[in-house]
N, C-alpha and C positions, 0 to 999 in steps of 0.2 A: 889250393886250400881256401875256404871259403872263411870271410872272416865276417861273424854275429855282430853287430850294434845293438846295444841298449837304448834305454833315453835317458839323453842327455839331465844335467842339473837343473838347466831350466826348464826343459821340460814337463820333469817331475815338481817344480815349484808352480808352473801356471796348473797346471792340472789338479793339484793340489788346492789347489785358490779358487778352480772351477766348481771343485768338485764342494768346496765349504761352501760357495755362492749361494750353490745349488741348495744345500743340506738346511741349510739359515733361512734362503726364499720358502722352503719346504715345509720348516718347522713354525718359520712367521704366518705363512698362511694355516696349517692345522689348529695354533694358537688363536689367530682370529675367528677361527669354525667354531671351536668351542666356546670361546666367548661368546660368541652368538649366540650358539646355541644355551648356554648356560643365562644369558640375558631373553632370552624368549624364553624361558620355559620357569623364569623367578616373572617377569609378566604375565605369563598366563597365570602363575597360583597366586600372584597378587588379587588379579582381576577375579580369579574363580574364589578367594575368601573374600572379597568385597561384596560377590552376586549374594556371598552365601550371611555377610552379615548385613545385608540389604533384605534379606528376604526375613532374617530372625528379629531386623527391627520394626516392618509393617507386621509381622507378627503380635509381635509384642504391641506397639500402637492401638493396634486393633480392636485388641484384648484388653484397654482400659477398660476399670471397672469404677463406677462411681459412687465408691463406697464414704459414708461419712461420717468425720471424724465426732467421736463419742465427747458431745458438746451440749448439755440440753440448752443451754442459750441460747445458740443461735445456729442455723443453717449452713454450713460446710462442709465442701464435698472434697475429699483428699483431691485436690490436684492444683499442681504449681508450674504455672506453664511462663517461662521469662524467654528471649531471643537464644541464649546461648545454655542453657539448661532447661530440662526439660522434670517433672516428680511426679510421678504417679500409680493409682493401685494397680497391680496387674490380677486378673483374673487366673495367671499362672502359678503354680505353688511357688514360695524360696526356693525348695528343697523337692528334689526330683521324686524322692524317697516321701514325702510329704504330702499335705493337701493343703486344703484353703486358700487364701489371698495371700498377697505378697507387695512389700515398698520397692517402689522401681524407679532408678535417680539413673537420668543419661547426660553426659556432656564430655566436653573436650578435656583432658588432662594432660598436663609434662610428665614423661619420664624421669628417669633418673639424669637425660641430656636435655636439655632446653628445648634442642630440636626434635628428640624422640616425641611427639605428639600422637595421640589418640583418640579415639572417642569408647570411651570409660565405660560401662553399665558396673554401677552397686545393684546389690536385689538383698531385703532384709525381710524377715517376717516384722506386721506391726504387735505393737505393745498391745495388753488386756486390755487396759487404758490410751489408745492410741490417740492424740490427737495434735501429733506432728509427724513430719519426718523424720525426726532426730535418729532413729535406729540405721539409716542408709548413712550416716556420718562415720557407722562403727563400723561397715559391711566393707569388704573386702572388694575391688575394681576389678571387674574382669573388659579384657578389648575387645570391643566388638569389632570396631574398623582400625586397623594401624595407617601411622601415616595422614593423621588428619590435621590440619592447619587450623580450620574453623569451621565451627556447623551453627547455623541461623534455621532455628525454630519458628513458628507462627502459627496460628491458631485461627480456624472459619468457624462462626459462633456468633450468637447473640444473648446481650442482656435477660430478653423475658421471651416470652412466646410471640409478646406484639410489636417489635423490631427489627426490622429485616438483618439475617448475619449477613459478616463481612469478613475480611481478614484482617489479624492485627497481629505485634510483634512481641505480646504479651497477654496472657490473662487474667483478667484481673475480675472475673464474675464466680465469687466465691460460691457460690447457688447453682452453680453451672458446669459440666464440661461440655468439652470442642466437640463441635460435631466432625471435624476434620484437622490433622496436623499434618503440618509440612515442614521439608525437612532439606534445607541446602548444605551442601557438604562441599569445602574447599581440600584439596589436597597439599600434603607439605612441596611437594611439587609445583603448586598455583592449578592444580586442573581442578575445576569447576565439573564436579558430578554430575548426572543428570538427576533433577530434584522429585524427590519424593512424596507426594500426596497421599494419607492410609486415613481412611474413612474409620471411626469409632461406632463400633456396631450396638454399646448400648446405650439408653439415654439416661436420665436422671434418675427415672421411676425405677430401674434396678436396684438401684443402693438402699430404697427403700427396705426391699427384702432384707437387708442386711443389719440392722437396725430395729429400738424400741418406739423412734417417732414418726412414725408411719404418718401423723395426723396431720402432721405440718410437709410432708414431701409432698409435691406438689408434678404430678404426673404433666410428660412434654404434650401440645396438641397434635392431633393427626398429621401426619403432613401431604 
């Protein structure tokens, strides 16, 4: 008579123990795949709404309008150009639904956490009587870039027609817009962007059109 053997206790206790080894090695590396994967693929739609509000802000840039503010004293042209904010008209409507000009205020903002940081766009229609910004103080922030630490504005421009421009870390030529703004952008991360240069495609004589004092606008020279 032939007699059957089982496996023993120990046996079944190592094999047991092998067998969880195995099951835990298994499940540890699955969980680091997806992690991966789950970290690549929140980089990539980082990086791809960054391309995409990198491209809606030399948009908009571009698109200053140099309309001016309803003053017959004196010569001012909507735009408030400091290091770290940015004000100005856009040739794009407020309102999609809309037409004409628009108040357009960019800069860095806190969330509701200290560290939640942004970079902010208000957009306001101006007053009948416009001649501030104040209506962007009531307008509602939309994010253009999440995750911003710091953004450093600067402005290539000159005083008059017979001074050669340069770059500077504010503007201060109320008579004037930039013929060029740049735009450095820090990450809450500390990554340094690569920086933005958007050329303004119209010059003074535009905002003329827009306006009773034609008489005193004073059209750029050829260049």
């Amino acid at each position: 008579m032939r007699i059957q053997r089982g496996f023993t206790l120990i046996e079944l206790v190592v094999a047991t123990a092998l067998l969880g080894t195995m099951m835990l090695l298994m499940y540890s590396g699955l969980t680091f795949s997806l992690r991966g994967w789950d970290a690549g693929a929140a980089n990539g739609q980082r990086i791809a709404d960054r391309r995409i509000g990198e491209n809606f802000l030399r948009r908009e840039l571009s698109e200053i309008f140099p309309m001016r503010w309803k003053d017959p004293m004196v010569l001012r042209l909507a735009f408030e150009g400091e290091t770290q904010r940015v004000r100005f008209v856009s040739s794009r409507p407020a309102d999609v639904t809309g037409g004409g000009l628009s108040l357009v205020g960019l800069e860095v903002e806190a969330g509701a956490d200290s560290r939640d940081r942004s970079l902010v766009m208000r957009r306001a229609m101006p007053d009948d009587d416009a001649k501030d910004f104040g209506p962007l103080d009531r307008a509602k922030g939309t994010v253009i870039l999440a995750g911003v630490d710091n953004v450093a504005f600067s402005y290539f421009g000159s005083e008059n027609d017979f001074t050669d421009p340069k770059w500077s870390d504010s503007w201060t030529f109320a008579g004037r817009v930039p013929q060029m703004v740049r735009m450095r952008i820090r990450t809450v991360e500390g990554t340094v962007l690569p920086e933005m240069v958007i050329r303004v495609n119209l010059g003074e004589e535009a905002g003329c059109l827009e306006n009773s004092f034609q008489r005193v606008c004073r059209p750029r020279r050829p260049a």
